[in-house]
Residue frames relative to the residue before (quaternion, step in Angstrom):
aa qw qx qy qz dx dy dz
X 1.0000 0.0000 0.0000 0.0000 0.00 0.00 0.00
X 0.1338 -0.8165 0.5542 0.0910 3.59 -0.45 1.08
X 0.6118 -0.6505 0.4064 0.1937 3.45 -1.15 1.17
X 0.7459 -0.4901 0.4078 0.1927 3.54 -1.31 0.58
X 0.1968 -0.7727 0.5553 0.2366 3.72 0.60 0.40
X 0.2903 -0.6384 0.6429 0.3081 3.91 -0.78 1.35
X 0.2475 -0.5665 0.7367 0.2741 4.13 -1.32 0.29
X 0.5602 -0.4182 0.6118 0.3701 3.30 -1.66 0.52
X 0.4456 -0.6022 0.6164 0.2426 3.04 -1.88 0.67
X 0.4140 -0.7923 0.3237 0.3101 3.73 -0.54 1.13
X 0.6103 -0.6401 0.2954 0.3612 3.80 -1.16 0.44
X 0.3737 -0.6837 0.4630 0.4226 3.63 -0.15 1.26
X 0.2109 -0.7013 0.6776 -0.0676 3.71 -1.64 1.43
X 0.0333 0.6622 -0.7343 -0.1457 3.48 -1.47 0.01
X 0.8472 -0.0895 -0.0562 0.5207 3.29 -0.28 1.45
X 0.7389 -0.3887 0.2407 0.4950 3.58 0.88 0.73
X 0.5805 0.6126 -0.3687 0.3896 3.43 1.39 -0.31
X 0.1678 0.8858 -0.2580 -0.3473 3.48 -0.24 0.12
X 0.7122 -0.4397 0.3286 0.4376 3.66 -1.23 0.19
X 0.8951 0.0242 0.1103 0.4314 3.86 0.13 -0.77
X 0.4379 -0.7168 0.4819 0.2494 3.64 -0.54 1.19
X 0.6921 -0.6159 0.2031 0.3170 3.61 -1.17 1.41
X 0.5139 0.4715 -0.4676 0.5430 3.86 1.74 -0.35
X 0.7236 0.6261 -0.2812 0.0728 3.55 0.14 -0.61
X 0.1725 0.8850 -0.4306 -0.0401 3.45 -0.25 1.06
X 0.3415 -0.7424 0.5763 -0.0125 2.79 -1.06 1.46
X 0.5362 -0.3822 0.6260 0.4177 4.03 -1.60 0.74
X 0.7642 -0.3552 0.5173 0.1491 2.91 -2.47 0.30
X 0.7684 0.5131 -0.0831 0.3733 3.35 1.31 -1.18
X 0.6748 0.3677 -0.2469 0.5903 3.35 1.67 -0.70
X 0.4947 0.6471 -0.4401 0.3781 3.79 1.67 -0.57
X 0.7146 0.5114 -0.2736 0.3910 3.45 1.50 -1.37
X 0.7931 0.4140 -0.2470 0.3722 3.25 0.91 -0.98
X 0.4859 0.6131 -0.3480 0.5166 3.57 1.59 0.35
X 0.4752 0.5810 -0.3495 0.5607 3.70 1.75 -0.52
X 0.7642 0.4025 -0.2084 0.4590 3.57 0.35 -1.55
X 0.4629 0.4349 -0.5233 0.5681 3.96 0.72 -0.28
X 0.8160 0.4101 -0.3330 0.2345 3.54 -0.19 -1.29
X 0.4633 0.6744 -0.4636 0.3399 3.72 1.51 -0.77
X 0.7790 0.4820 -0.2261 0.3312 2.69 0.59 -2.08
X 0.7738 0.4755 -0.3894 0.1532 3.42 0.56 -0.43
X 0.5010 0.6199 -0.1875 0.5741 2.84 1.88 -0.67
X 0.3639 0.6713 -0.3143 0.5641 3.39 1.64 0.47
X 0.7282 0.4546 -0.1302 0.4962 3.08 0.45 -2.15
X 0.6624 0.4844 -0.3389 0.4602 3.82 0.90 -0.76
X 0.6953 0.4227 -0.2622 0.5188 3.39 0.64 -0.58
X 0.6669 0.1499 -0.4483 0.5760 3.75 0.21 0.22
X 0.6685 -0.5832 0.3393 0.3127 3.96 0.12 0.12
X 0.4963 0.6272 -0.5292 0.2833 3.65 1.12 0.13
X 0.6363 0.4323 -0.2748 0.5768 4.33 1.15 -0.24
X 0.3730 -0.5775 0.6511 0.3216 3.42 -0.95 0.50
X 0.6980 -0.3837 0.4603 0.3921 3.83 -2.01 0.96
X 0.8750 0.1480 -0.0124 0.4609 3.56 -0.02 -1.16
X 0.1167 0.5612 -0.7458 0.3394 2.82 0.41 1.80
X 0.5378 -0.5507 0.5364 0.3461 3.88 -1.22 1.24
X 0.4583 -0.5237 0.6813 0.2272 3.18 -2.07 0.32
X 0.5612 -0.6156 0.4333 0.3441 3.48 -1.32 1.19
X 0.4926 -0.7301 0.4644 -0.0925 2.70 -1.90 0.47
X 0.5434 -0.3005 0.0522 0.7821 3.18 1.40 1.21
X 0.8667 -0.3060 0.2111 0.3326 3.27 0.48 0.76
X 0.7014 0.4365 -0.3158 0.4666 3.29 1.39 -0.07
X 0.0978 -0.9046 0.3756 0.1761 3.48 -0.73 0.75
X 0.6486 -0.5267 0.2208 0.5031 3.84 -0.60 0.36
X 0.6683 -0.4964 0.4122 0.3702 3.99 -1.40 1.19
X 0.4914 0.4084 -0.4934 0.5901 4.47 0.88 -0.39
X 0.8017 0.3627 -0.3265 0.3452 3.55 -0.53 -1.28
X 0.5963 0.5075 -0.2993 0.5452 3.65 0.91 -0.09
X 0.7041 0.0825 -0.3674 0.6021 3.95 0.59 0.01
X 0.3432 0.7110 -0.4638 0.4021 3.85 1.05 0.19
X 0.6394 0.6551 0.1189 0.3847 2.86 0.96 -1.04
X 0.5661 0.4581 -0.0880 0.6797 3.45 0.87 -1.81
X 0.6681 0.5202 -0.2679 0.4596 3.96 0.54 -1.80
X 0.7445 0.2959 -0.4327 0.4134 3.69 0.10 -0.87
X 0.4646 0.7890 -0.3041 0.2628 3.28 0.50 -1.06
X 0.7654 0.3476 -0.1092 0.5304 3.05 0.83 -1.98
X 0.7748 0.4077 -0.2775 0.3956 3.47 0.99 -0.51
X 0.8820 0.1796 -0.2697 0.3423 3.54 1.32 0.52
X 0.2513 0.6812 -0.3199 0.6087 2.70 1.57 1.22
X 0.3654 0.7222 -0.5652 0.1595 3.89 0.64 0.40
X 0.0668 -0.6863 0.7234 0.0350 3.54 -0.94 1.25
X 0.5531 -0.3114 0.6980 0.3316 3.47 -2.16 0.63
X 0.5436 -0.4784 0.6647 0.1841 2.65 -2.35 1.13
X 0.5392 -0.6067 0.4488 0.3739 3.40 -0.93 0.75
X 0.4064 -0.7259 0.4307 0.3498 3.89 -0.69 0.30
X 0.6178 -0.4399 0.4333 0.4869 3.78 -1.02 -0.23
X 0.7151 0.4098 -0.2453 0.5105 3.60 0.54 -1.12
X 0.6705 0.2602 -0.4531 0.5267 4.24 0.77 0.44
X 0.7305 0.3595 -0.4736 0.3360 3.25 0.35 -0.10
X 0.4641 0.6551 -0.4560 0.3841 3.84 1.03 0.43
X 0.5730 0.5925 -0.0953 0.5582 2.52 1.62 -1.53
X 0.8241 0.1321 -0.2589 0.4862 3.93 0.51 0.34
X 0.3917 0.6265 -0.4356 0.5142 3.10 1.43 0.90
X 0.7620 0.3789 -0.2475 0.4631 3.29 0.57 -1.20
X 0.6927 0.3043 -0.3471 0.5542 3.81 1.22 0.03
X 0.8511 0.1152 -0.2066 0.4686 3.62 1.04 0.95
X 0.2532 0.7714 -0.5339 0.2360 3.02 1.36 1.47
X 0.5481 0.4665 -0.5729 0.3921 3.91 1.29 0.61
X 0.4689 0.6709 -0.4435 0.3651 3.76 0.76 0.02
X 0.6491 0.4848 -0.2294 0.5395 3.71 1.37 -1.01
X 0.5772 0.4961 -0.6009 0.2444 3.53 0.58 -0.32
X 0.3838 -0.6117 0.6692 0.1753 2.73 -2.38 0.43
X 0.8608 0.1213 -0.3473 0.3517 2.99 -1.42 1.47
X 0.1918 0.7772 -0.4861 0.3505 3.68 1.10 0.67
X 0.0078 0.8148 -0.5690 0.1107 3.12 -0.93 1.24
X 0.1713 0.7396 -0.6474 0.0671 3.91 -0.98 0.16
X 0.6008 -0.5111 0.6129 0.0471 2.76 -1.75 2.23
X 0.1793 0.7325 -0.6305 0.1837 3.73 -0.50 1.56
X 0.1168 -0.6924 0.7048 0.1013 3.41 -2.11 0.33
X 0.0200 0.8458 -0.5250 -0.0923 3.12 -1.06 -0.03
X 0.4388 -0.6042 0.5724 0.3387 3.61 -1.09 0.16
X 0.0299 -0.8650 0.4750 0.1589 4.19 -0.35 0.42
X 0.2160 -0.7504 0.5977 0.1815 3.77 -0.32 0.88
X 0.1805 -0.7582 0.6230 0.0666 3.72 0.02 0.96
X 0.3189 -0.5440 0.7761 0.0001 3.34 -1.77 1.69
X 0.0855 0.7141 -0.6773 0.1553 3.10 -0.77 1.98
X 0.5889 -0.5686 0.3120 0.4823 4.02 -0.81 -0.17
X 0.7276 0.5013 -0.2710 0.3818 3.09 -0.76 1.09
X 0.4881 0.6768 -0.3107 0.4552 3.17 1.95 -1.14
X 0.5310 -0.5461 0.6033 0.2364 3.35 -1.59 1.00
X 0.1199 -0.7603 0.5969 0.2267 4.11 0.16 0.52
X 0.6307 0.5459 -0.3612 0.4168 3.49 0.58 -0.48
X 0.5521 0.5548 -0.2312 0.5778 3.43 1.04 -0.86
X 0.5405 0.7124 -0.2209 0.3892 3.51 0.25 -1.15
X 0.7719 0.4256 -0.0005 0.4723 3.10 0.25 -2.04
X 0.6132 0.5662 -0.2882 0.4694 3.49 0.64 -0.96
X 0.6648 0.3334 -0.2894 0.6026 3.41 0.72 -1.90
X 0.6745 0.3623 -0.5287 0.3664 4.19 -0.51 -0.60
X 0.6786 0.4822 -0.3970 0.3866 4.10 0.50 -0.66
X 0.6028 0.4717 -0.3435 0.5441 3.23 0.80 -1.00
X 0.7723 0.2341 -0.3605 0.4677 4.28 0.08 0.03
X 0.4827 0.4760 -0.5990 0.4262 3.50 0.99 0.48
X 0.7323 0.5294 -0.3191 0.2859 3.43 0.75 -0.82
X 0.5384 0.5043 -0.3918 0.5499 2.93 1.60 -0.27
X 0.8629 0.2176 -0.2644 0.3716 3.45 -0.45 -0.49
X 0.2417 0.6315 -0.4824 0.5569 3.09 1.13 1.34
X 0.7130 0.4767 -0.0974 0.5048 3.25 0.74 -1.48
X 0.6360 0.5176 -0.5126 0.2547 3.65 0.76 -1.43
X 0.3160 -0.7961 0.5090 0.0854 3.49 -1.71 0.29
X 0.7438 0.0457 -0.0166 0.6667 3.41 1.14 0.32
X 0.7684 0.3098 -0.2464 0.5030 3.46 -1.53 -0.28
X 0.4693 -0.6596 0.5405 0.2293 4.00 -1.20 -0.01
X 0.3404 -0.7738 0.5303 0.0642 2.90 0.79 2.55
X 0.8165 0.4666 -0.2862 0.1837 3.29 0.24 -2.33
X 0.5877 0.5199 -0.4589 0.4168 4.13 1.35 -0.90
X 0.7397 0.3765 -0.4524 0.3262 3.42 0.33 -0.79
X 0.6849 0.4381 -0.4615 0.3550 3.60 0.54 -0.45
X 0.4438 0.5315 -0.5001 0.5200 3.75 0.88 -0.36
X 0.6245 0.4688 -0.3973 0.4821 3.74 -0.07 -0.78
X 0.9444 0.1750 -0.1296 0.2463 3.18 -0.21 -0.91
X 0.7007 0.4359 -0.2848 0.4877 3.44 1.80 0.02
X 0.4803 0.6924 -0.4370 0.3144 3.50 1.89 -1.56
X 0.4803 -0.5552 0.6515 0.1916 3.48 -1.89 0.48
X 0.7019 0.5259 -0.1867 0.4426 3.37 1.03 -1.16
X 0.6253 -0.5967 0.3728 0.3378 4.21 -0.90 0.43
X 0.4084 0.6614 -0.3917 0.4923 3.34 1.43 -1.18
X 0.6509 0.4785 -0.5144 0.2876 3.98 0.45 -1.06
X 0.6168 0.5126 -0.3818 0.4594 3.77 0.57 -0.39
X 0.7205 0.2983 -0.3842 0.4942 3.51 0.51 0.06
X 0.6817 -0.3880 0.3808 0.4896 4.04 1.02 0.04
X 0.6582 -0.5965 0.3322 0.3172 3.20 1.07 0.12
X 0.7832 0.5189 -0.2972 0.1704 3.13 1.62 -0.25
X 0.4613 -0.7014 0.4379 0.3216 3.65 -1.27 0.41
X 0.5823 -0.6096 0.4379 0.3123 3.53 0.80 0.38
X 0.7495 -0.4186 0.3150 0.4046 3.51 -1.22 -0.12
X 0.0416 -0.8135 0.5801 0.0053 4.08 0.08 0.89
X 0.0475 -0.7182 0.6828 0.1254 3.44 -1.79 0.44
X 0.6580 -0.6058 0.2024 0.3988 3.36 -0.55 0.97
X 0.5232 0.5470 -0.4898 0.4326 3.60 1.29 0.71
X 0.7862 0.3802 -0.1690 0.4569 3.36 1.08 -0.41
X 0.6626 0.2754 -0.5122 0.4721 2.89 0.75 1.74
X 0.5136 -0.5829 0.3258 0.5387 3.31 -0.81 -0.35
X 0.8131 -0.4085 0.2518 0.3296 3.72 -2.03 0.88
X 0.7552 0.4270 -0.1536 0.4730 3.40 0.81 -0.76
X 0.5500 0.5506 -0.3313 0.5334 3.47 1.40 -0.13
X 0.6548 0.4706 -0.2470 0.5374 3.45 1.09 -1.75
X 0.5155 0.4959 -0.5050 0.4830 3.89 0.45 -0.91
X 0.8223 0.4202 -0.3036 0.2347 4.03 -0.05 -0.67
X 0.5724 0.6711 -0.0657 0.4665 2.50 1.98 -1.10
X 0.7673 -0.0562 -0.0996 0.6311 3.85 0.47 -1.13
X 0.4459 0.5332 -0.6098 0.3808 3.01 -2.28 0.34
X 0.7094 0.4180 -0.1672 0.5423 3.61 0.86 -0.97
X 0.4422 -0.6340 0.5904 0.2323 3.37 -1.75 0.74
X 0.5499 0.6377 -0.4774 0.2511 3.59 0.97 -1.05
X 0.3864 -0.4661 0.7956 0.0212 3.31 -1.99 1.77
X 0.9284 0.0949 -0.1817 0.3098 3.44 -1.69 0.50
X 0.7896 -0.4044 0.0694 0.4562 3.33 -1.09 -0.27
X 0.6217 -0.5419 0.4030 0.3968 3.21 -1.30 1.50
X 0.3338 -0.7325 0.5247 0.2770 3.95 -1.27 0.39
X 0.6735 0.4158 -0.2225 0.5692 3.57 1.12 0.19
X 0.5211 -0.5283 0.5564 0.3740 3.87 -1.13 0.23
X 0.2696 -0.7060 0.6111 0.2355 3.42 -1.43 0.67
X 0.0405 0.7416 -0.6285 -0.2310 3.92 -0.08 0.09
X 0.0685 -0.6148 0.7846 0.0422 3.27 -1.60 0.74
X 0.6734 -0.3779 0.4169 0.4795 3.73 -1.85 -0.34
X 0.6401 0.4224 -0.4998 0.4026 3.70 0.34 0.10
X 0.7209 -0.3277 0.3095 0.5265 3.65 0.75 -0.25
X 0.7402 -0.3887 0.4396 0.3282 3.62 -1.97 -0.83
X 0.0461 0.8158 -0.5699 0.0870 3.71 -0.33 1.32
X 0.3738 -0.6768 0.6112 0.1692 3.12 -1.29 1.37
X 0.1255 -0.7781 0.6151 0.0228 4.18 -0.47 0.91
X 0.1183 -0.7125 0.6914 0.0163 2.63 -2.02 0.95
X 0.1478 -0.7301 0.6459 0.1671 3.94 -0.54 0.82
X 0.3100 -0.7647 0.5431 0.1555 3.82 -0.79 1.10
X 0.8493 0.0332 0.2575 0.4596 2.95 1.67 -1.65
X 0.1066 0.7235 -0.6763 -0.0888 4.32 0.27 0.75
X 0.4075 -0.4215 0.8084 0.0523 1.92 -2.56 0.07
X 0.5377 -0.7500 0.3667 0.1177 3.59 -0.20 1.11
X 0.1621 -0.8841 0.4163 0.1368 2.93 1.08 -1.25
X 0.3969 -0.6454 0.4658 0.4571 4.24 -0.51 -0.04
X 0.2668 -0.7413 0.5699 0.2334 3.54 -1.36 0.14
X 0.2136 -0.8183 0.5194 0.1224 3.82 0.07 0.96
X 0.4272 -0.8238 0.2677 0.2591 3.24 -1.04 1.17
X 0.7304 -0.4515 0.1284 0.4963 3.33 -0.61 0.55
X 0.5559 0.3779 -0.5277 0.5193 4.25 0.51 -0.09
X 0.5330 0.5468 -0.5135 0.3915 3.79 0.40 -0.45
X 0.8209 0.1980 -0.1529 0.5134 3.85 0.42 -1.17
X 0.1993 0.7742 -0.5989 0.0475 3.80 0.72 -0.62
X 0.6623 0.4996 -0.3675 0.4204 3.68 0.60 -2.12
X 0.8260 0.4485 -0.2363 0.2463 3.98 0.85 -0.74
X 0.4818 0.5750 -0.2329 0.6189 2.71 1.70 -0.02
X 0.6845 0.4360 -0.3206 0.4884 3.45 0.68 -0.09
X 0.5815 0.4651 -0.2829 0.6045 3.50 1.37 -0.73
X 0.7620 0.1717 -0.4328 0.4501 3.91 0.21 0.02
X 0.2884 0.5359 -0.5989 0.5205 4.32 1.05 0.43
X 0.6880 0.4492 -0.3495 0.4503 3.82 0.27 -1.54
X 0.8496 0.2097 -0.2542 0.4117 3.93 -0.21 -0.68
X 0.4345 0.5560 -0.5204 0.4808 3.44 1.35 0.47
X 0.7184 0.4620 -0.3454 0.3888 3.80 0.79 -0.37
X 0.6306 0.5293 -0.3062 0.4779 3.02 1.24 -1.38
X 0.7602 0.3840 -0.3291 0.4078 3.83 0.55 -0.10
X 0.5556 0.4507 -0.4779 0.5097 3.54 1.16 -0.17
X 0.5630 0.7027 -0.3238 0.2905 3.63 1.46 -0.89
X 0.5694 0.6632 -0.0598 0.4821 2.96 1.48 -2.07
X 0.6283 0.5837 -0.2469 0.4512 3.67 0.92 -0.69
X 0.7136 0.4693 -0.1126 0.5078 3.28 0.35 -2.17
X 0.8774 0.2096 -0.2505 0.3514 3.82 0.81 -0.01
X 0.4538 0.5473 -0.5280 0.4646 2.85 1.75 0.79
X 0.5292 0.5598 -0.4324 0.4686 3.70 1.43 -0.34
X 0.7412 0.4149 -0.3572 0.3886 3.28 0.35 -0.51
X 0.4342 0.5793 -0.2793 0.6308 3.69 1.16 -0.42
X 0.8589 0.0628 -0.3058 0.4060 3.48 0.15 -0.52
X 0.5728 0.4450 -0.5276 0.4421 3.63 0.88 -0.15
X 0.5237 0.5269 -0.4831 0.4634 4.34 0.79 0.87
X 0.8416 0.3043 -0.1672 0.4138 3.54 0.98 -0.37
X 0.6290 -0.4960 0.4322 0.4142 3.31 -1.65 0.55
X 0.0376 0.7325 -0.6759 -0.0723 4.19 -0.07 0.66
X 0.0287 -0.7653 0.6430 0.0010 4.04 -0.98 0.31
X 0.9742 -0.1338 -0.0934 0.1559 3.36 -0.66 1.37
X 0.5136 0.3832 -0.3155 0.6999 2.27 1.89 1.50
X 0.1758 -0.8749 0.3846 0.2360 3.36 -0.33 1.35
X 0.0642 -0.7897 0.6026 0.0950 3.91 -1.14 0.64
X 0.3774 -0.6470 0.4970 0.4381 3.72 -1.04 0.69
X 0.1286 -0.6233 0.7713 -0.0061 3.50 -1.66 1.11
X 0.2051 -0.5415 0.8139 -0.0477 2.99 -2.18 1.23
X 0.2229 -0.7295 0.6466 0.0053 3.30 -1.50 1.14
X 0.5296 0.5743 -0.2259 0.5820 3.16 1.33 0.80
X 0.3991 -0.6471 0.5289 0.3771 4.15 -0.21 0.45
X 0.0724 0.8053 -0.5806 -0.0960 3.66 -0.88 0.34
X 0.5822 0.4762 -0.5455 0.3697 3.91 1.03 -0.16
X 0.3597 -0.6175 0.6918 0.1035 3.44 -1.41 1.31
């Protein structure tokens, strides 16, 4: 009885182009976001802002034209409404602890670094499966020794901790999890940032002042503004991909215009 020949697994493409040379493995997350660089540029060629033979990236990196090529289409189909006075009160008053100034909190963590190659699925399992522990832990100082011995990050040699942070000293997507909130001990959810999955602990805030909303308005309007440009930024990479040949890498696509 002769066996099933395994077929290679094909190179993920957008239009024949492809995303990642045949050693290369890459997470789910940089495969996608190496697709969407490529839509768009092959966009930018097709309405005329990139010359045809502009090269195809290179592990992902593409040429300094196709990058303001880019920037150009973007700006020119992507038109969002200025946020109004009456929404951006309106998302102050349901996130005027996010604006405070000078808020602080005494954190560690345990980091499960997203590197190339990493099983993400795997990953996830092993970062949930120590939140739940040290959720659970009951005495002694469960969380330093596991930081020590699991964190990705250097801090593990010190217990994991980061010392006293303000939402300038970390990254945007960390701090978004981080302040605004009351929560003391371990965080009940993963934080994900660009370095990967992190199991958090707040020891200690600092409150900080909340200024009233003319004080921050100009900021509040700037995150209404990148709240659009990314729901925007979305609705036309679906559409961009539900127009093209995409191969082995999955993106949501719409065959239908959708930026309003």
């Amino acid at each position: 009885m002769f066996a099933t020949p395994t077929l290679p697994d094909p190179v993920p493409c957008v239009n024949d182009v492809p995303l990642a040379q045949a050693q290369e493995a890459l997470a789910a997350d940089e495969l996608r976001q190496r697709a969407c660089t490529e839509l768009l540029r092959q966009a930018a060629i097709a309405a005329g802002l990139l010359d045809a033979g502009d090269p195809a990236p290179v592990q992902g990196a593409i040429s300094e034209a196709a990058g303001t090529a880019i920037e150009a289409l973007l700006e020119r189909e992507l038109q969002m409404p200025e946020p109004s006075d009456e929404a951006c009160r309106r998302h102050h008053s349901a996130n005027a602890a996010r604006y405070a100034v000078g808020e602080r909190a005494l954190v560690r963590h345990v980091l499960f670094a997203v590197t190339p190659g990493v099983d993400v699925n795997a990953l996830r399992q092993r970062a949930e499966a120590c939140l739940l522990d040290l959720r659970c832990a009951d005495g002694g100082d469960r969380f330093a020794a596991v930081a020590a011995s699991t964190s990705n990050c250097p801090s593990g040699a010190q217990g994991g901790e980061l010392g006293w942070l303000g939402s300038g000293n970390c990254a945007p997507e960390f701090a978004r999890e981080l302040f605004g909130h009351a929560e003391i001990g371990v965080l009940p959810r993963l934080v994900h940032s660009r370095f990967g999955l992190h199991v958090v602990e707040v020891l200690a805030r600092e409150a900080g002042a909340q200024p009233g909303f003319e004080a921050v308005r100009a900021a509040v309007a700037q995150s209404l503004r990148q709240q659009s440009f990314a729901t925007a930024l979305r609705q036309y990479l679906q559409l961009l991909a539900g127009q093209a040949r995409v191969q082995g890498v999955e993106l949501d696509a719409a065959a239908t215009p959708l930026v309003q």
